[in-house]
C-alpha positions as CSV (number, residue, x, y, z in Angstrom):
1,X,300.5,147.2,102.2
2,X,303.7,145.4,103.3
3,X,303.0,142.8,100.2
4,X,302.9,145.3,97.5
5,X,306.2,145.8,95.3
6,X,307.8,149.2,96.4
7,X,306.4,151.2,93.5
8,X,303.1,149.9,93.9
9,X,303.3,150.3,97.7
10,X,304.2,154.1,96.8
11,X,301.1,154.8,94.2
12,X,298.5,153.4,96.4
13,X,300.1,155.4,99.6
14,X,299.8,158.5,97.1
15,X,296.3,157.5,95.9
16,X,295.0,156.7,99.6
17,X,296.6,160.3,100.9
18,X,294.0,162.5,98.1
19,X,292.1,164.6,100.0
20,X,288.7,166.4,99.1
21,X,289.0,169.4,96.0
22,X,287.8,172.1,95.1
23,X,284.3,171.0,92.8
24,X,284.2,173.0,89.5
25,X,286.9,171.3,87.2
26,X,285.8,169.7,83.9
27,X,286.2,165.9,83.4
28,X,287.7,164.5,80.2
29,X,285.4,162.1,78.9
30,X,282.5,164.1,79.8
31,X,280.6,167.4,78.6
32,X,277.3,168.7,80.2
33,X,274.9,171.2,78.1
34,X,272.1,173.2,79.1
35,X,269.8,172.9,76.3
36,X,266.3,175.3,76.3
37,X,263.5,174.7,73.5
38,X,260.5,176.4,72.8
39,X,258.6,177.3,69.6
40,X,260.4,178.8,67.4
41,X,264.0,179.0,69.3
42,X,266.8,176.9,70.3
43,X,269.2,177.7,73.0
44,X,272.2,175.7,74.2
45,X,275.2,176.1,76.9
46,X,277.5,173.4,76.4
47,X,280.4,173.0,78.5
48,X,283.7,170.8,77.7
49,X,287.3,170.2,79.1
50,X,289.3,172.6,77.1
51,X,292.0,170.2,76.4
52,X,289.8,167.9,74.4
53,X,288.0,170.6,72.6
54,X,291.6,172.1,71.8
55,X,293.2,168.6,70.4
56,X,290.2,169.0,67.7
57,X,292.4,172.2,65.8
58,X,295.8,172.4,64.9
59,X,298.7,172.9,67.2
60,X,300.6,175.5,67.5
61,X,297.5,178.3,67.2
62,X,297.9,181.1,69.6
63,X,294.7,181.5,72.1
64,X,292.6,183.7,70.2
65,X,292.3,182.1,66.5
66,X,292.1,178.7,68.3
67,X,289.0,179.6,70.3
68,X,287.7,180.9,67.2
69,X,288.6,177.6,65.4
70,X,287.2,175.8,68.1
71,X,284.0,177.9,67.8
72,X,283.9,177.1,63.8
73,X,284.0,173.2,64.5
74,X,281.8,173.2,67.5
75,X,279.0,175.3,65.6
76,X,279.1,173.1,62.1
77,X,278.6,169.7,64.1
78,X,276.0,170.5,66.2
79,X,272.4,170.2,64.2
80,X,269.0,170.9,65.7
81,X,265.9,169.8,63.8
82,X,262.4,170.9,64.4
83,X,260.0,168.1,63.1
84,X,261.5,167.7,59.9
85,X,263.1,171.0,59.1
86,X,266.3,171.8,59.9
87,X,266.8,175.5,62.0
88,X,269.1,178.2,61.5
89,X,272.3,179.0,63.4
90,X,271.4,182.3,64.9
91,X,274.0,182.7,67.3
92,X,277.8,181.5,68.3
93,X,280.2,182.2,71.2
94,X,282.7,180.3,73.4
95,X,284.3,181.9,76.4
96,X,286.5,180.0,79.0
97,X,284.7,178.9,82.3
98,X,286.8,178.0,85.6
99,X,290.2,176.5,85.5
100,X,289.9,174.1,82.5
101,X,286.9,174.4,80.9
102,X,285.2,176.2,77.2
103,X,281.6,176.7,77.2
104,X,279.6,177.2,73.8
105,X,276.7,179.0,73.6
106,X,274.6,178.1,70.4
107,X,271.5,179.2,69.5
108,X,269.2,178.2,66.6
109,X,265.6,179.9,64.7
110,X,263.2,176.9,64.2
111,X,259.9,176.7,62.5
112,X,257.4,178.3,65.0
113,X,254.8,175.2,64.1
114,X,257.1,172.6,65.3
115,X,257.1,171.4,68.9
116,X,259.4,168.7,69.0
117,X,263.1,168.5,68.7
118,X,265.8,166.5,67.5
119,X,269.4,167.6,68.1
120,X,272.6,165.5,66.5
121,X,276.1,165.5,67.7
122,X,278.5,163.8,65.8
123,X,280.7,165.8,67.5
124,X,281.4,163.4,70.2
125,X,283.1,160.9,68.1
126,X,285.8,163.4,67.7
127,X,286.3,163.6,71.4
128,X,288.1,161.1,73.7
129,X,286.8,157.8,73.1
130,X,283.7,156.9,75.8
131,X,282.6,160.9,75.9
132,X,279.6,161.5,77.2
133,X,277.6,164.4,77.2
134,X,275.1,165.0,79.5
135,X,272.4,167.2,78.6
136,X,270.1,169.0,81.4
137,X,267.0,169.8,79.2
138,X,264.3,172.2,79.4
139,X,260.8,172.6,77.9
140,X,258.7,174.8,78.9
141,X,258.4,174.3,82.6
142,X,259.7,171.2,82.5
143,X,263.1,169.8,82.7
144,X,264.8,166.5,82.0
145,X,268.2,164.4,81.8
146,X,269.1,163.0,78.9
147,X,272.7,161.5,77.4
148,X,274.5,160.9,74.6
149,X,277.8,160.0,73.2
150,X,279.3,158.6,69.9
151,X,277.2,155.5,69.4
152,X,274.2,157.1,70.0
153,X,275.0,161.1,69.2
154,X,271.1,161.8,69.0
155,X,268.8,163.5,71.4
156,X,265.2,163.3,71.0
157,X,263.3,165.9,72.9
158,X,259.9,164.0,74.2
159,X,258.9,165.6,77.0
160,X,258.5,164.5,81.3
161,X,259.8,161.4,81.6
162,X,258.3,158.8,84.2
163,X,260.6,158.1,87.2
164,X,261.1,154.6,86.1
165,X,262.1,155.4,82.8
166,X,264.4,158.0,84.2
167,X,265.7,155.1,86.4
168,X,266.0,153.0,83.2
169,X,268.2,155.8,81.7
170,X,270.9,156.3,84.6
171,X,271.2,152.3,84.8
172,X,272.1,152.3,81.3
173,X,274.2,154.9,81.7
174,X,275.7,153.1,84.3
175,X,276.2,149.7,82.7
176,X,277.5,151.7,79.3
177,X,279.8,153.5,81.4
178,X,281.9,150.4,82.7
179,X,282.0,148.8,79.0
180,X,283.4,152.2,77.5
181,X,285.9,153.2,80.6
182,X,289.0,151.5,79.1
183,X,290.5,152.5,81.8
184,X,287.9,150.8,84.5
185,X,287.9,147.7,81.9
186,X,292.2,147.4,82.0
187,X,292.0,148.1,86.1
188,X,289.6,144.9,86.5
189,X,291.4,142.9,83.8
190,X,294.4,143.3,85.9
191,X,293.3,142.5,89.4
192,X,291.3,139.5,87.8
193,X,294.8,137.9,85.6
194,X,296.3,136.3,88.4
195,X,293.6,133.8,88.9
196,X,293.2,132.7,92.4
197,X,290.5,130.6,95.0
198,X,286.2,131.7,94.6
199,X,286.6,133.3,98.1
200,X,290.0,135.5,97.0
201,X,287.7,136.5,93.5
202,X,284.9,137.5,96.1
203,X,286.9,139.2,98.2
204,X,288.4,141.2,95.4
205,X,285.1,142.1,93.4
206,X,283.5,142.7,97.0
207,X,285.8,145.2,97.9
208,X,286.1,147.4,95.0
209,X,282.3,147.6,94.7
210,X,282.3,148.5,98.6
211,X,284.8,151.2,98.1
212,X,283.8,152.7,94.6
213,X,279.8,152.7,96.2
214,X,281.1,155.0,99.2
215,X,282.8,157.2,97.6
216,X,280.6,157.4,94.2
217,X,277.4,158.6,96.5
218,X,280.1,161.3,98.3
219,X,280.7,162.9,95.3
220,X,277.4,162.6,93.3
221,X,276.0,164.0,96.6
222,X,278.9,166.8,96.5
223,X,280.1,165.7,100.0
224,X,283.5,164.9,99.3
225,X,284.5,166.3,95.6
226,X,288.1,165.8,94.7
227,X,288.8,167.8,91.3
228,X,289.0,165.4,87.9
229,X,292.6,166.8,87.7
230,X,293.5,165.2,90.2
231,X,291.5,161.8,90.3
232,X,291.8,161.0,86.4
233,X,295.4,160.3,86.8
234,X,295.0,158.9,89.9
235,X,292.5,156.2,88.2
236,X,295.2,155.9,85.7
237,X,298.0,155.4,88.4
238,X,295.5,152.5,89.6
239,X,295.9,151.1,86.8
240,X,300.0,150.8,86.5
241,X,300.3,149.7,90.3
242,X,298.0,146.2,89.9
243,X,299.9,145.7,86.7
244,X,303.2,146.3,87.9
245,X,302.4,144.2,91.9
246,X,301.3,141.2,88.8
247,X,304.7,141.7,87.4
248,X,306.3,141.7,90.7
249,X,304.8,138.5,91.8
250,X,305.4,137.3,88.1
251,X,308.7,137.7,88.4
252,X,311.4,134.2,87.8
253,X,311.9,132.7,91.1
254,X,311.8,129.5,92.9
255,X,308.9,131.1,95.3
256,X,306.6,132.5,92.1
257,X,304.1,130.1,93.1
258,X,304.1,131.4,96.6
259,X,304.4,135.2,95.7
260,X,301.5,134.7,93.7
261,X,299.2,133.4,95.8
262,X,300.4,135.7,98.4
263,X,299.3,138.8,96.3
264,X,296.1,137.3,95.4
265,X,295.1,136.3,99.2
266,X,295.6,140.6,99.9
267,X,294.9,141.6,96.7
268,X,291.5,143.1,98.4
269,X,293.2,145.9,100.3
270,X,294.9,146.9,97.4
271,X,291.5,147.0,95.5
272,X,289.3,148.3,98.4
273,X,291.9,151.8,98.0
274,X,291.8,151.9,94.6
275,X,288.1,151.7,94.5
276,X,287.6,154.9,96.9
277,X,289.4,156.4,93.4
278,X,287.4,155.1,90.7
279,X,284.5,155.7,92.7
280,X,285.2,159.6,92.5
281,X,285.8,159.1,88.5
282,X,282.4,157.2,88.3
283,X,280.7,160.1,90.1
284,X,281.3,162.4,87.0
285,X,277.8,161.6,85.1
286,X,275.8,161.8,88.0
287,X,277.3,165.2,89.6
288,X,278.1,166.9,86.1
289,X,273.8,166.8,85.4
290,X,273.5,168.8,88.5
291,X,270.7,167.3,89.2
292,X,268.0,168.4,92.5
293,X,268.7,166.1,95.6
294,X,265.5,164.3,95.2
295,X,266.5,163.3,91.6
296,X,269.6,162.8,92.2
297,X,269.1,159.8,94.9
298,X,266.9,157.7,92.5
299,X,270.1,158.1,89.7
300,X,272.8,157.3,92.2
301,X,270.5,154.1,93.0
302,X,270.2,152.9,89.6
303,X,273.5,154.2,88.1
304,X,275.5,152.3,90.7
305,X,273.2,149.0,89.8
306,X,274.4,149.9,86.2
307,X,277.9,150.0,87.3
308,X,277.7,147.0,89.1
309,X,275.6,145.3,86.3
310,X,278.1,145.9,83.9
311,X,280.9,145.0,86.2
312,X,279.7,141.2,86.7
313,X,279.3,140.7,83.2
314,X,282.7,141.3,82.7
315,X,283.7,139.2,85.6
316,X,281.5,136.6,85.0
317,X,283.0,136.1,81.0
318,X,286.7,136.9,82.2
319,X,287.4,134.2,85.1
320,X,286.5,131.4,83.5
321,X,288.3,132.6,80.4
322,X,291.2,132.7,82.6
323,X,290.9,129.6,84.3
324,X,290.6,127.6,81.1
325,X,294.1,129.8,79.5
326,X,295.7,129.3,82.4
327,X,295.7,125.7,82.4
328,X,298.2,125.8,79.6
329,X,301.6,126.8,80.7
330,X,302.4,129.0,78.4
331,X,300.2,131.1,79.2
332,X,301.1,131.2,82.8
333,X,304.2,131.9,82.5
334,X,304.1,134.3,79.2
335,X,301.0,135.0,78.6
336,X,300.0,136.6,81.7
337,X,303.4,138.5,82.3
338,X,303.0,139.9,78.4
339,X,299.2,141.0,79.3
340,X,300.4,142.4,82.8
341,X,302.9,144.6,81.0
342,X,301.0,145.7,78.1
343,X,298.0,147.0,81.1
344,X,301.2,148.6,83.2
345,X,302.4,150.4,79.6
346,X,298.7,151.6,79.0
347,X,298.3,153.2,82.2
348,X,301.1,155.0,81.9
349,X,300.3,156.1,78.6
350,X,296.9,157.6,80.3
351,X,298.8,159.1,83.1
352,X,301.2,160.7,80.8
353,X,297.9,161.9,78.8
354,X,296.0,162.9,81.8
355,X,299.1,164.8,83.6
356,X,299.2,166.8,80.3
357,X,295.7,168.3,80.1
358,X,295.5,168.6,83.9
């Protein structure tokens, strides 16, 4: 810690001092529903962080007619079809759940003939970009995962799924949640811009995959469950305090080279904290499905491999990137301070967003 700039020093001693929550909050990012079908009828529970349902009506609405316009947009973008018939909107209500949270309950008639299910939600590209909603559904006496979000807002009811195609679907999940977490994307961009030797790059990557494994199978496993009020901003503090120990090492100075490669030699400590955080912010999916134990292990498996998946890619495309920009001096000594800064201004654009819905 003693090579971190004081305000960085200060954000990871805050981030390594979080202790476990309470469980129950509501993620931004990230909905769950409860969805029933049988012949004839529709049912669904769906469950969102209020603040991101609330941004979708107009400021300045007391409680009471914003639930209710809340209710009105909820209800008219979320379609059910049975075969190719479209059913009826029965029923509507919304009432708040725990500390931060509005559930909608929908219900829908369907033609009695039809025994399979299609359900859009173009909803979600109105939410927080990279929502996902995770749907727990039921048919008959069976009950499956399944997961969408704004690039691909459909579900399509099918029926059991085999365990390797239920592995298939958390590893995409995994590898889609890493390439649409802007703010996992800016937190590796930034450890990543000061370059460095193949062993410091390991040591780096190595660490944060350690530390994010740990902690992602504590919370999916509901071990350790720190609230989502309390680790989104901490993710997003992450995110300022690489940028700003870049900046410090960045700074004009006859010993830049040395401060450089100095912060890039213990740049894995730094990394290895932050990653107990994001690990708790990539548990979300998993733990919001609420799925049974047995279940649960084969999607922590193949979710992490997602994670991790999607996390070499990007490391793989963006060092040697890097190494071939950073042979031109501009770029080392503008390019990289101007990049630093913009991350450092971004994360505290999130934190400032995330503090406020908290």
């Amino acid at each position: 810690m003693r090579h971190l700039a004081p305000r960085a020093r200060s954000l990871a001693l805050v981030l390594l001092a979080l202790g476990p929550g309470v469980a129950g909050a509501h993620a931004p990012r990230l909905s769950r529903g409860e969805w029933s079908f049988e012949r004839g009828r529709v049912e669904a529970r769906l469950v969102f962080h209020r603040g991101e349902l609330r941004a979708l009506v107009v400021d300045g609405l007391d409680e009471a007619p914003a639930q209710q316009a809340v209710l009105d947009r909820v209800a008219a973008a979320v379609k059910v079809v049975a075969g190719t018939e479209p059913c009826q909107l029965a029923e509507r209500s919304l009432h708040p759940v725990e500390e931060d949270g509005w559930q909608v309950r929908l219900s829908w008639r369907c033609s009695p003939a039809e025994a399979r299910w299609k359900v859009h939600l173009p909803l979600l590209a109105e939410l927080s970009p990279g929502h996902t909603h995770l749907a727990r559904v039921t048919t008959g006496d069976e009950t499956v995962e399944r997961v969408a979000r704004a690039s691909a807002p459909d579900l399509d009811i099918e029926g059991h799924l085999t365990v390797l195609q239920a592995a298939g679907r958390f590893y995409r999940l995994g590898v889609e949640h890493i390439f649409t977490g802007w703010d996992h994307l800016a937190f590796l961009l930034a450890l990543l811009l000061l370059g460095g030797k193949l062993r410091h790059l390991v040591a780096i990557v190595s660490s944060f995959t350690l530390a994010h494994s740990v902690t992602l199978a504590l919370a999916a496993l509901g071990i350790v469950v720190p609230p989502p009020r309390v680790i989104e901003p901490a993710i997003a503090a992450s995110v300022v305090a690489v940028a700003a120990e870049n900046l410090w090492a960045l700074r004009p100075g006859e010993d830049r080279a040395a401060r450089i490669r100095d912060a890039v030699a213990h740049r894995w400590r730094l990394t290895l904290a932050f990653g107990l955080v994001h690990g708790f912010g990539f548990a979300g999916a998993l733990r919001e499905l609420e799925l049974p134990r047995a279940a649960l292990a084969a999607g922590l498996v193949s979710f992490n491999l997602g994670v991790e998946s999607g996390q070499l890619v990007l490391v793989a495309a963006a060092v040697p990137l890097l190494a071939v920009l950073a042979r031109f001096r501009g770029f080392r000594l503008a390019g990289v301070p101007v990049l630093s800064l913009s991350i450092a201004v971004l994360g505290l654009l999130w934190l400032g967003q995330r503090l406020g819905t908290s």
